[in-house]
N, C-alpha and C positions, 0 to 999 in steps of 0.2 A: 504493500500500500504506500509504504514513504517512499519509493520507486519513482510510483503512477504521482503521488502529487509532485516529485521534483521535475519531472518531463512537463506536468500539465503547466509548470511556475517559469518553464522553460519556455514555452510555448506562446504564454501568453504575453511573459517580457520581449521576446525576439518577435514579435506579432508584426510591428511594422517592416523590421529588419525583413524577414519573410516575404513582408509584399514587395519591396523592393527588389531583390535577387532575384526573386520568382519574376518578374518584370523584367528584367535583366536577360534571365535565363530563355524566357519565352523571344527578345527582342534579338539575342543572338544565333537563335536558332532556325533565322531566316535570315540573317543578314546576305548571305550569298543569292539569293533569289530572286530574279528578277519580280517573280509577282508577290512575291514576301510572305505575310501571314495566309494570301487566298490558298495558297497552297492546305494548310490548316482545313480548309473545306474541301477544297479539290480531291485531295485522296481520299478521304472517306467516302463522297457522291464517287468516287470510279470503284472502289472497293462492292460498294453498296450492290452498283450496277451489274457488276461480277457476279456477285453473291445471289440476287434476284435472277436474274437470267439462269444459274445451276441447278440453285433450291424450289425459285417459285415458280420457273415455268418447266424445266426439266424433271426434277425431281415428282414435287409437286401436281404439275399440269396447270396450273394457275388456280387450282382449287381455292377457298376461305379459309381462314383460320375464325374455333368458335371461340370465341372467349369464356371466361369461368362463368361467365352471366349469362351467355347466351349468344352474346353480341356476333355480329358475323363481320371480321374484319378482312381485305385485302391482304395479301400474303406480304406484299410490298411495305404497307405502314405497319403491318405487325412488326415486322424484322427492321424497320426504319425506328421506329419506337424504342426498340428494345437494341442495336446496334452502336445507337447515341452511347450507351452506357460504357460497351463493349470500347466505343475509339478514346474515352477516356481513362478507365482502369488498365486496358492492356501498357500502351505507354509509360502509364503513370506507375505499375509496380514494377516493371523491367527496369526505367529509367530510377526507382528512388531504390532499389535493390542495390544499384553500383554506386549510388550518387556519393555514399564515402569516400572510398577507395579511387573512385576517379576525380576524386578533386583533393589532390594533395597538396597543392600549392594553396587553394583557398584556407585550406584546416590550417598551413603552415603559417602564412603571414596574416591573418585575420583571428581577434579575440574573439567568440561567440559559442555562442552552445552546438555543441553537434550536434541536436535532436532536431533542430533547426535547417539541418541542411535535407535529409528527404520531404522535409514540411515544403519547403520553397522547390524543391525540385516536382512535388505532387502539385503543389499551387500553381506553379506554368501549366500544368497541362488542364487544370481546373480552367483556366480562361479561356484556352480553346472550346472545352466542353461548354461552356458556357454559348459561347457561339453558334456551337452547332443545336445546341438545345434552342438557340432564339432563329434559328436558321427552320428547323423541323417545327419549331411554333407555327411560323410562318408560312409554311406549305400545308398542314394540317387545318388550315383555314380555308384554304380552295378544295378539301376535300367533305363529308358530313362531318369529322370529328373536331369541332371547333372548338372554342376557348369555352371551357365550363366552371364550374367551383371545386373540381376535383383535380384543378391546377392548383392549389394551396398545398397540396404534396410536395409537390416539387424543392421547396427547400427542405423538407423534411428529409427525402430522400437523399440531394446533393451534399447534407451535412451527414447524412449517415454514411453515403460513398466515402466522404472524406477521413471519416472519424476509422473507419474499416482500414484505408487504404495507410490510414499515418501508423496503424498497429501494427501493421505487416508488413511495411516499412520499417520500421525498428527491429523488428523480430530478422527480415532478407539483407538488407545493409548491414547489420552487424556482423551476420553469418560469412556475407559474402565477403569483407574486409578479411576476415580469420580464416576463410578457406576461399578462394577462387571458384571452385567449382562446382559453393550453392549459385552463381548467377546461370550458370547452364542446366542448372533442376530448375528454378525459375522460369528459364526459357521456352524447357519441356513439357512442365505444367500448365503454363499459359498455353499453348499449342494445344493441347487437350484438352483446357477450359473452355476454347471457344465452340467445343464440340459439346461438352457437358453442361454448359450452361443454356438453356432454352431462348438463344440469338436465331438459329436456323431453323430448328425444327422443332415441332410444339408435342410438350411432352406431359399431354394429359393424361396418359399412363404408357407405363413399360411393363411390358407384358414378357415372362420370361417364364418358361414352362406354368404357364395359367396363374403364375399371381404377377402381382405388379410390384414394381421397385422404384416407381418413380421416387418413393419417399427418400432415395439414396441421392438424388440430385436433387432433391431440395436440401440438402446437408451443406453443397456449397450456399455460402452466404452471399454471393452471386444474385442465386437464383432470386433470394427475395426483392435486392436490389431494382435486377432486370423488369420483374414482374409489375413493381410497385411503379417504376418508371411508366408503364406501359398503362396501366390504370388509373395515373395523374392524365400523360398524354392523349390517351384514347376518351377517356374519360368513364370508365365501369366501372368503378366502387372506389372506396374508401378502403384500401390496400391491409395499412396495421390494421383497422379493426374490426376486419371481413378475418384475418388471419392471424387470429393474438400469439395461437402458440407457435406462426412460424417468425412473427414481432420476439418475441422475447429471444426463441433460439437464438436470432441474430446478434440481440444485443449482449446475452451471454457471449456468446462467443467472440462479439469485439472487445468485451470485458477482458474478455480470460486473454486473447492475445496482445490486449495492449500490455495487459499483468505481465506476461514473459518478455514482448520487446524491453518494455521500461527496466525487467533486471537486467538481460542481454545488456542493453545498451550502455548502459550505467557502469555496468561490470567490467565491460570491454575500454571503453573508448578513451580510457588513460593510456592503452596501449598500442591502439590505432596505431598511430606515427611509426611503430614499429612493426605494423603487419606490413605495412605499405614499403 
């Protein structure tokens, strides 16, 4: 516990440092581009394209996706709804897993908390998301699913992405600093997640010799993310409280890893300088 409140004391003092770097970070990482940031939407809308043309009209046939409600949505905004999620966390745990180890010379000549560096390294990519979520607002308005009251999620979810993504961050950055070859379990796992998290294909049950397992994919905390986004965007219920006991799994579970990052981290990062 005296762990979790020295990281949260960290967090909250280094808050504006945070926006800054993370501003920084996002502003360097198009400097060589001619079209800059559009890129930021660009690859996602060709990804997207990809993905829809395999899943929804090959795979698929261009069939609906039903919703828990009933609701019958396009195979295109289902997976546009729930993809948004998908072009923020993938970056944002690869990129805050090495953000240690690959910034040596920041850690070196710069006095500040190190809990602080995958915060601002997840916060760039949070502004993106941000983008693309007011980007999918805005095309979701020329289709039926337009702006309702079950937009009021939306930060509820963003700040739970965030709060997820800082715990496992702590927990992958630390590791990966001490052993090089957690960031290519990282790599491997995310590869997999985007298969096991319900982005492609809708996994109203998993049928495996006559019972169903879907309750194994709802284990990733993902899943509730994905889902919750999609029922703010689309607009069919009230997410947490259609779903209390998959609300709490979650939030156990970002408890208990932010518990392990915060000793990890704590534990380790006097020593950093010399994993590196």
């Amino acid at each position: 516990m005296k762990s979790m409140i020295t990281i949260v004391k960290e967090q909250i003092s280094s808050f504006y440092l945070i926006l800054r770097l993370s501003a920084f970070e996002l502003k360097s990482a198009n400097t060589n581009n001619y079209l800059g940031r559009l890129w930021e939407i660009l690859n996602p809308m060709i990804q997207l394209a990809i993905y829809w043309f395999v899943f929804g009209l090959g795979v698929r046939g261009g069939q609906k996706v039903i919703m828990d409600d009933g609701t019958q949505v396009s195979f295109f905004i289902w997976m546009l709804t729930g993809m948004i999620v998908w072009f923020f966390v993938n970056p944002a745990i690869s990129a805050s897993s090495k953000s240690i180890y690959s910034r040596i010379q920041l850690i070196s000549k710069m006095s500040f908390p190190m809990s602080a560096i995958p915060s601002f390294v997840i916060m760039a990519n949070f502004y993106t998301h941000i983008m693309l979520v007011a980007v999918v607002t805005v095309l979701l308005q020329f289709t039926e699913f337009k702006f309702s009251v079950y937009y009021l999620q939306l930060p509820y979810f963003m700040l739970a992405t965030l709060l997820f993504l800082l715990s496992l961050a702590l927990i992958t950055s630390t590791l990966s600093t001490i052993v090089r070859d957690v960031q290519q379990i990282v790599q491997s796992v995310l590869k997999m997640l985007l298969y096991l998290t319900p982005l492609l294909w809708h996994t109203e049950h998993l049928m495996i010799h006559g019972k169903d397992y879907v309750f194994i994919l709802k284990l990733n905390p993902l899943y509730y993310i994905v889902e919750g986004y999609r029922a703010a965007l689309i607009g069919t219920m009230w997410y947490p409280s259609e779903y209390p006991q998959l609300t709490l799994y979650f939030w156990i579970t970002v408890v208990v890893l932010f518990m392990v990052g915060s000793v990890l981290h704590l534990k380790f990062r006097n020593r950093f300088v010399d994993y590196l």
